[in-house]
N, C-alpha and C positions, 0 to 999 in steps of 0.2 A: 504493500500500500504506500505511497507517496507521501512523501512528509509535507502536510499542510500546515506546519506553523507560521506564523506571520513573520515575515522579510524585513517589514521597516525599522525596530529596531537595531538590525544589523546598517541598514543604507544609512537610518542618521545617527549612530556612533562612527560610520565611513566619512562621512562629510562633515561634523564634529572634529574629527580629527585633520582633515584636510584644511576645514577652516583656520585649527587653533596652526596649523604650518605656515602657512598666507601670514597669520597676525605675527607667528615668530620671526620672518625673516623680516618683515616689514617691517619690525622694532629693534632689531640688527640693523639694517640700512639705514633707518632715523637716526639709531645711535651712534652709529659710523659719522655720518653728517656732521652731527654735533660736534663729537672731536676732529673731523678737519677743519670744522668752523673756528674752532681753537686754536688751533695754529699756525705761528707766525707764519710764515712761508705757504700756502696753498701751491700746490703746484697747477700750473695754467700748462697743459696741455692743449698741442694745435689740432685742432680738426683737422681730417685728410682733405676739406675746402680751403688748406690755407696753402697747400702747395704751391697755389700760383703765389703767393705771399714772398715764399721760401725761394722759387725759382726768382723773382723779381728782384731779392737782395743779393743773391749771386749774380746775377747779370749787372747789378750798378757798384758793389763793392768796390770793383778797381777804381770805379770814380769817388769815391765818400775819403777824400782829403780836402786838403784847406783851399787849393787851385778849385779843382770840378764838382768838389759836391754842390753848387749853385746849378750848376746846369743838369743834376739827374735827373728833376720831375721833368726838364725839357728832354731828354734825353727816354723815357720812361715813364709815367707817371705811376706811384706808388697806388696796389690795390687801396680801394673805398671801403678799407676792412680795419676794423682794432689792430689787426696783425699789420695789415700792411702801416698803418699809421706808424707802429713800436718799430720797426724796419728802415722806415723812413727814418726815424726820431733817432734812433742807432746809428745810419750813415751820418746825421750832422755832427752825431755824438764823436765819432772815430775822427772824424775830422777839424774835433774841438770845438765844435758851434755850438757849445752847449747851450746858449737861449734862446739861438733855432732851435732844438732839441726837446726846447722848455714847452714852446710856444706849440709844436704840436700837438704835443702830448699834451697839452692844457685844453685844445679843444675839444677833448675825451670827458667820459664821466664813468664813475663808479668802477664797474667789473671790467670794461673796455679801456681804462684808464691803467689799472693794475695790470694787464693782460697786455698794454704796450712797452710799462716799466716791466715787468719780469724779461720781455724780449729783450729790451736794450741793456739789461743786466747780461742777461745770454751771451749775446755776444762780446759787450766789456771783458767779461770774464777770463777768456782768453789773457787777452791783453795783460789783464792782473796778473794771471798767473806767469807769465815771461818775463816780468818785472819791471815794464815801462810803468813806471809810478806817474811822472808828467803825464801820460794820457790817461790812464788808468782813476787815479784820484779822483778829476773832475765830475767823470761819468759814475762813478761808486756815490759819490757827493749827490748828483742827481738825480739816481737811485734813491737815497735815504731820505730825501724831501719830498717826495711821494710816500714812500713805505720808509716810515721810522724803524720799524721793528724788522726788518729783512737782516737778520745777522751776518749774514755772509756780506751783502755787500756795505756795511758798516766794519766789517773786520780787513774789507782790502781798503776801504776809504782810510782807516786807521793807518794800516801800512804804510800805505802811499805817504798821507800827510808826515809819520814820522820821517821817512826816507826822505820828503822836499822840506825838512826843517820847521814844519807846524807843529810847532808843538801842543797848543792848546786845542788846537782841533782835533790832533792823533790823543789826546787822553778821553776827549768828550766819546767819539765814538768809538774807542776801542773799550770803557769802560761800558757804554752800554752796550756792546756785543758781548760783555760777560754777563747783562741782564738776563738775553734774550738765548744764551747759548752756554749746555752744561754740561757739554762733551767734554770727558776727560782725554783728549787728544790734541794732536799738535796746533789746531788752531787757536785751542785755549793757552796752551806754555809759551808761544808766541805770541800772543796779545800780553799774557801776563810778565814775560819777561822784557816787552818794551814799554810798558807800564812801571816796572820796577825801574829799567834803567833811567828812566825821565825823572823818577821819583828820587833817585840817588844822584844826578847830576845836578837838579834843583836843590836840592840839599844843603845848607850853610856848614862851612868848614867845624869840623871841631877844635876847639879851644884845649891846648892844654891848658890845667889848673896847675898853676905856683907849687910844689913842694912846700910843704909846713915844714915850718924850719925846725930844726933836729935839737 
């Protein structure tokens, strides 16, 4: 004889449980959100739409110095895109125009604003790293005027500034890259050991004190 017990208790303890799966990963994902919302740095990854962005600052790079970066938008005009803007905003950078630089990146807002400064970081970064401080500095400098808290380019601005003889600048932002960044690695004993050194050369001579007489 055929088992005629009733089925629905089993379909909705099936779909019971498939629900409470939906709500679990759903409150994963939320939660994820929140801690990248936390943190200094988000990373701005490019859409696979920004390639023509990509290709567009390869083709005018050789121009983005102090001579030809005036003539690249005659030469190319830079994508009508956030990326292309941070691209553009990066050749004036490379080229030292930093208030061209400023100026487009200023006509940005919000997350298209952030998403040009992390590009123009991108590419400075290089730079940083091969130890041209004269170029380097500037661009890390107008990096952290948008994004105060971006540790990394607050710790080459720091650099730089020590190495061109700033000193009050190299302690401002090398101490707050030790705010914003708790890595026990070389970027921390290098911030901190040209923090010390600045700390000991500013330092007043020691006195010796007189011998009490015997």
């Amino acid at each position: 004889m055929p088992n005629s017990s009733p089925r629905w208790p089993y379909h909705l303890a099936g779909w019971t449980f498939a629900i409470l799966c939906v709500g679990l990963v759903a409150l994963h994902r939320y939660s994820a959100a929140l801690i990248m919302s936390s943190a200094p740095i988000p990373a701005y990854v490019l859409s696979p739409s920004a390639a023509s962005e990509v290709a567009w600052f390869r083709q005018v790079k050789p121009y983005c110095n102090t001579v030809e970066v005036q003539t690249v938008a005659q030469r190319s005009a830079p994508p009508a895109t956030p990326a292309g803007s941070g691209y553009y905003a990066a050749c004036f950078a490379l080229a030292g125009r930093i208030d061209d630089a400023r100026r487009i990146i200023d006509k940005l807002t919000g997350d298209a604003r952030l998403q040009a400064v992390s590009i123009v970081f991108d590419v400075a970064h290089p730079v940083a790293d091969a130890g041209d401080d004269r170029s380097a500095g500037p661009i890390m400098e107008l990096v952290v005027d948008y994004w105060p808290n971006h540790y990394m380019a607050l710790y080459h601005a720091g650099m730089a500034e020590y190495m061109l003889g700033q000193r009050d600048l190299a302690r401002h932002s090398l101490q707050d890259f030790l705010k914003y960044y708790h890595e026990a690695d070389g970027f921390t004993n290098n911030a901190r050991t040209v923090l010390s050194r600045m700390s000991e050369a500013e330092a007043p001579p020691i006195r010796r004190l007189p011998e009490p007489p015997g």
